[in-house]
DRENTOR-330613 format. One record per residue: x, y, z of N, C-alpha, C in turn. Coordinates in steps of 0.001 Angstrom, whole numbers. Layout:
N
+---------+---------+---------+---------+---------+---------+---------+---------+---------+
:      nu :      nv :      nw :     cau :     cav :     caw :      cu :      cv :      cw :
+---------+---------+---------+---------+---------+---------+---------+---------+---------+
:       X :       Y :       Z :       X :       Y :       Z :       X :       Y :       Z :
...
+---------+---------+---------+---------+---------+---------+---------+---------+---------+
REM end
This chain:
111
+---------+---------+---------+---------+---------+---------+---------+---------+---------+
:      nu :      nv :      nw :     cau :     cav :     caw :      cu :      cv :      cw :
+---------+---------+---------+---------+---------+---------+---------+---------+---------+
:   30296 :   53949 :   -2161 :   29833 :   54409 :    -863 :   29172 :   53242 :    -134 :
:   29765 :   53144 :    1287 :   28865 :   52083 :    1585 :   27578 :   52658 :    2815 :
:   26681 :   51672 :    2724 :   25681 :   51669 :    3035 :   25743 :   53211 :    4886 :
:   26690 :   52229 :    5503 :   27011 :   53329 :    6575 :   27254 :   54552 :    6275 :
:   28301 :   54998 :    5604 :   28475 :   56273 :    4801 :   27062 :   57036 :    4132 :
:   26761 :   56315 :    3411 :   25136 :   56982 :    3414 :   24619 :   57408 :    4451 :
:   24057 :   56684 :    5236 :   23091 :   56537 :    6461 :   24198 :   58381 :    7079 :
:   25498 :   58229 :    7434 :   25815 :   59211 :    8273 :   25994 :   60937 :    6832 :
:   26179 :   60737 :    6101 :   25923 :   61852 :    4969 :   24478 :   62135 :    5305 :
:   24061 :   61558 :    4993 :   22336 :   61858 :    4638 :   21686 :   62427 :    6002 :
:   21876 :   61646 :    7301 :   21878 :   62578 :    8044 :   22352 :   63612 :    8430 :
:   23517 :   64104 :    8490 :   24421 :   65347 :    7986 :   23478 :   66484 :    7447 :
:   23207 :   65898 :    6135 :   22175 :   66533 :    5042 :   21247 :   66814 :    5434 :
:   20256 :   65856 :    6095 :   18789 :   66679 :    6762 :   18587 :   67119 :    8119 :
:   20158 :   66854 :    8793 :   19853 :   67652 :   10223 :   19733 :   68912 :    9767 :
:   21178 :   68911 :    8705 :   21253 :   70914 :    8583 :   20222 :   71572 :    7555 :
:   19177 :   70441 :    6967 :   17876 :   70993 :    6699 :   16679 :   71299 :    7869 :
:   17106 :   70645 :    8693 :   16217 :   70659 :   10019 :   16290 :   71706 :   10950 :
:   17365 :   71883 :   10698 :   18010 :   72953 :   11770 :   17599 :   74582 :   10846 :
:   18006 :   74430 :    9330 :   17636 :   75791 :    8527 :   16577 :   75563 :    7572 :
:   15136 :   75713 :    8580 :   14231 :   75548 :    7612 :   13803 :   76932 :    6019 :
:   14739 :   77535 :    6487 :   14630 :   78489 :    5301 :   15203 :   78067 :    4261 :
:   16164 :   76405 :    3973 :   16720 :   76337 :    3183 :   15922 :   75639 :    2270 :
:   15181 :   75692 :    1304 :   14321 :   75432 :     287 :   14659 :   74123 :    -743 :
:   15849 :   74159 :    -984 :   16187 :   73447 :   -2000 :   17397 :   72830 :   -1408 :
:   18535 :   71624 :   -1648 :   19395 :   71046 :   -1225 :   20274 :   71899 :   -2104 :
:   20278 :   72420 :   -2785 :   21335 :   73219 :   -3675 :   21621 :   74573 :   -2685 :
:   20498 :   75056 :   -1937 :   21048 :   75780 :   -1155 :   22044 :   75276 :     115 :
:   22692 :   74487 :     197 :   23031 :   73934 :    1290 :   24522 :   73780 :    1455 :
:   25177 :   74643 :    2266 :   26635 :   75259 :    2477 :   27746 :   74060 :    1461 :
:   28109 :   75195 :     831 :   28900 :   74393 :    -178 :   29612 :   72940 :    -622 :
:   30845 :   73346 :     822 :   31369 :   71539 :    1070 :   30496 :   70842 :     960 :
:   28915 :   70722 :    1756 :   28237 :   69422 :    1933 :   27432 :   69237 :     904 :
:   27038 :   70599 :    -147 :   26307 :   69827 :   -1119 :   27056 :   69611 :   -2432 :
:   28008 :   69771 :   -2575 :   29498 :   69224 :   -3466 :   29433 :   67624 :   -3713 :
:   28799 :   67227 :   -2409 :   29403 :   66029 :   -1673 :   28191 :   65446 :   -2254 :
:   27054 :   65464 :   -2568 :   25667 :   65210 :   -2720 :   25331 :   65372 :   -4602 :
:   25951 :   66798 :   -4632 :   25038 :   67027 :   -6024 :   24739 :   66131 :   -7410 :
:   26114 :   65285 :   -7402 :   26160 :   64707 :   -8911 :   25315 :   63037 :   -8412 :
:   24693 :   63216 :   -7287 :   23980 :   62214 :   -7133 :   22822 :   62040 :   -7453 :
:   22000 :   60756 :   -7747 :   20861 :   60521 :   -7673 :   19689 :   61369 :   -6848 :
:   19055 :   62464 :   -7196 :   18035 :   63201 :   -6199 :   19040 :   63672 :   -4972 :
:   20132 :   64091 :   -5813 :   21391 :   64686 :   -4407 :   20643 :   63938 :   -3332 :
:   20941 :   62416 :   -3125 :   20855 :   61647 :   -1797 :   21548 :   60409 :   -1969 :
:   22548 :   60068 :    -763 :   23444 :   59064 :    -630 :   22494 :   58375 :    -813 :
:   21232 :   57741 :    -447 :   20309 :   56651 :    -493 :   20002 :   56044 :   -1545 :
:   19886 :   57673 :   -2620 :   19109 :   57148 :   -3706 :   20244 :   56307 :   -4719 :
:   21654 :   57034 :   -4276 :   22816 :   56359 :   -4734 :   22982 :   54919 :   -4582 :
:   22647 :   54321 :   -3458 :   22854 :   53443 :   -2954 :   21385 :   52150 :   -3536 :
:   20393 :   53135 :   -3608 :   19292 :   51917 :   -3439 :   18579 :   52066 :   -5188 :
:   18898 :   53177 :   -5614 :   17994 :   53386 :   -6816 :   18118 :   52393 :   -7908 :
:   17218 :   52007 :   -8545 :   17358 :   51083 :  -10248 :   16721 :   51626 :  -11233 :
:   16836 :   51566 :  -12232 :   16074 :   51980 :  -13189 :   14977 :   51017 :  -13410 :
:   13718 :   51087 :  -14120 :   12794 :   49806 :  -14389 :   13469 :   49277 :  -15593 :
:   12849 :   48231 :  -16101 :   13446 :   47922 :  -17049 :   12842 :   48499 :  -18502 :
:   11978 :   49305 :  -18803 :   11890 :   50221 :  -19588 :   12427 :   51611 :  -19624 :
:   13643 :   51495 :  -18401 :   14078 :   52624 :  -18289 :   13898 :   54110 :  -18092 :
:   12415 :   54375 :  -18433 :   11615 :   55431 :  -18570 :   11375 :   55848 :  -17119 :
:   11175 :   55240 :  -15663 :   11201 :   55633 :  -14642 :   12274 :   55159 :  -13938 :
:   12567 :   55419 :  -12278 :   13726 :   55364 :  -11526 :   13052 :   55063 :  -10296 :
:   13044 :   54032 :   -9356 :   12566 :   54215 :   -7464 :   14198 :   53579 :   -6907 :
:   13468 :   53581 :   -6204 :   14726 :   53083 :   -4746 :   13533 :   51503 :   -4377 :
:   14400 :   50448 :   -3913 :   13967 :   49424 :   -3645 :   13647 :   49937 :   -2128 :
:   12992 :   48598 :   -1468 :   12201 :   48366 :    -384 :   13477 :   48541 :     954 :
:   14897 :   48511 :     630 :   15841 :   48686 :    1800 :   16136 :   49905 :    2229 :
:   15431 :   50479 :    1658 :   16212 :   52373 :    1695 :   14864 :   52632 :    2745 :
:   15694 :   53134 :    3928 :   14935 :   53752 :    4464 :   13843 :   54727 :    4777 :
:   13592 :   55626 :    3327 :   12921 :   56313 :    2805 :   12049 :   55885 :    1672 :
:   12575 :   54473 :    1706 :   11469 :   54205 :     690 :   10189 :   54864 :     269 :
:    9755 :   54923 :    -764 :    8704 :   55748 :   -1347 :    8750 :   57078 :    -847 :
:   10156 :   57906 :    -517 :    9939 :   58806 :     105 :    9456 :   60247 :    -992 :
:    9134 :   59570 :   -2328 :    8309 :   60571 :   -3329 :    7311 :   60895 :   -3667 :
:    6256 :   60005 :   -2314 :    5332 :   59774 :   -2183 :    4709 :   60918 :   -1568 :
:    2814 :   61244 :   -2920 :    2152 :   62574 :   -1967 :    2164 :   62102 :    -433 :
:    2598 :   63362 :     427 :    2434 :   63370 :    1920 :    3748 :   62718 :    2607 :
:    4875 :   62381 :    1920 :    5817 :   61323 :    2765 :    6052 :   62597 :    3669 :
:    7537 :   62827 :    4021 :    7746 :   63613 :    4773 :    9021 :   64700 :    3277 :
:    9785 :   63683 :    2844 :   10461 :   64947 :    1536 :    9475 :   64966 :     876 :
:    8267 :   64930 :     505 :    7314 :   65740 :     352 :    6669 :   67099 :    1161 :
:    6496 :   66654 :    2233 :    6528 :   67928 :    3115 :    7410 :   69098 :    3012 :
:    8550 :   67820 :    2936 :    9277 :   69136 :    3178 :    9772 :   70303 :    1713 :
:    9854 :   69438 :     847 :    9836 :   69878 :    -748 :    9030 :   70794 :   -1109 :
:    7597 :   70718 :    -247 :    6650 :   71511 :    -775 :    6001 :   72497 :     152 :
:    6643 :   72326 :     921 :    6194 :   72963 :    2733 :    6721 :   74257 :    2787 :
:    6295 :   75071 :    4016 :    6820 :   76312 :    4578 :    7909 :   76196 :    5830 :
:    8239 :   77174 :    6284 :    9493 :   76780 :    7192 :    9237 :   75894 :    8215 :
:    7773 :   76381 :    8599 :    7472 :   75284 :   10414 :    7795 :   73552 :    9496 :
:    6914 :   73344 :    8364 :    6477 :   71826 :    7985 :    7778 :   71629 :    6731 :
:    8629 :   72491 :    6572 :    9917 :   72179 :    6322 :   11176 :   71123 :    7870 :
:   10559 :   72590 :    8396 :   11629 :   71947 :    9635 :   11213 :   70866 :    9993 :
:    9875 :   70146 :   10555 :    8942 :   69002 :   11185 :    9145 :   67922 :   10118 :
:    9025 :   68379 :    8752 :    9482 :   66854 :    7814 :   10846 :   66802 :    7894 :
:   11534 :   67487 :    7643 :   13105 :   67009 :    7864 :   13800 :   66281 :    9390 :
:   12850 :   66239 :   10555 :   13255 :   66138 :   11561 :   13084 :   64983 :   11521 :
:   11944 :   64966 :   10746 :   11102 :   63475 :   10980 :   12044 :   62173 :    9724 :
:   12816 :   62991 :    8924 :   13667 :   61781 :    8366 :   15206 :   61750 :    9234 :
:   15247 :   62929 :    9355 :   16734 :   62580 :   10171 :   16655 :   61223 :   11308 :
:   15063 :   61682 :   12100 :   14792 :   60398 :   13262 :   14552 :   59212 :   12421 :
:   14004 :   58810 :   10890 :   14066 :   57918 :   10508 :   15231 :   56925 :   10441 :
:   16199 :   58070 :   10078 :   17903 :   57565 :    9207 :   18753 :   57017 :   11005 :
:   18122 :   58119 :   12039 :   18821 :   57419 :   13200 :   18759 :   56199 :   13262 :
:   17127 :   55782 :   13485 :   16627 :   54427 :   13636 :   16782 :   53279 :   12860 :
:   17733 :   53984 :   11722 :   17676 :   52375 :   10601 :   19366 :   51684 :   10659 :
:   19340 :   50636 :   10850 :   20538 :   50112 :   10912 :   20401 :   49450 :    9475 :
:   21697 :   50129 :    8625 :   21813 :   49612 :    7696 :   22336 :   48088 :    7495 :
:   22045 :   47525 :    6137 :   22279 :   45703 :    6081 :   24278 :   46382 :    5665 :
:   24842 :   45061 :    6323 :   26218 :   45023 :    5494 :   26242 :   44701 :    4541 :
:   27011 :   45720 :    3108 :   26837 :   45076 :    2005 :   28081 :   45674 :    1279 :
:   28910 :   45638 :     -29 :   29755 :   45911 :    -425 :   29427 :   47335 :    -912 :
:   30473 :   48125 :    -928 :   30624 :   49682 :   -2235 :   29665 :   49712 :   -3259 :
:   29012 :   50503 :   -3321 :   28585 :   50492 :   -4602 :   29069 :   51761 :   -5626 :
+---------+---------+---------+---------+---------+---------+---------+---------+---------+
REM end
């Protein structure tokens, strides 16, 4: 997947979390598109794209290019929204979709 392909999936993914804040979990999320997601890293093109293991293997982040960086962080916004009700479901998801607009991904090969 390359980097663009992410960036336009992933938004895909959290508009139509943005748009249905009743949807709780990404597993709830109309079939085709989370097919497309599930056998991924934290079902997210990003995490596909940016994640490493440490080298004790025992934990997993996403490096400093992913636009969401630290987005597992108490208070990010998929925190909000992970742990939120429908209003601060819908308001964190809006708030990464406007992230993923704003980031122009680096050119880089398939991963």
């Amino acid at each position: 997947m390359m980097p663009q392909e992410a960036k336009e999936l992933s938004i895909e993914v959290w508009t139509y979390l943005a748009e249905h804040p009743e949807c709780e979990q990404k597993k709830n999320l109309p079939l085709e598109l989370y097919e497309q997601i599930e056998l991924m890293p934290g079902q997210c093109p990003l995490c596909k794209l940016y994640m490493y293991k440490h080298f004790d293997r025992s934990a997993m982040s996403c490096g400093k290019q992913c636009p969401l960086y630290r987005c597992d962080r108490i208070g990010s916004a998929w925190d909000r929204w992970s742990n939120g009700v429908e209003v601060t479901r819908r308001e964190a998801a809006q708030e990464i979709v406007d992230k993923l607009k704003a980031w122009e991904p680096e050119n880089r090969t398939e991963v």
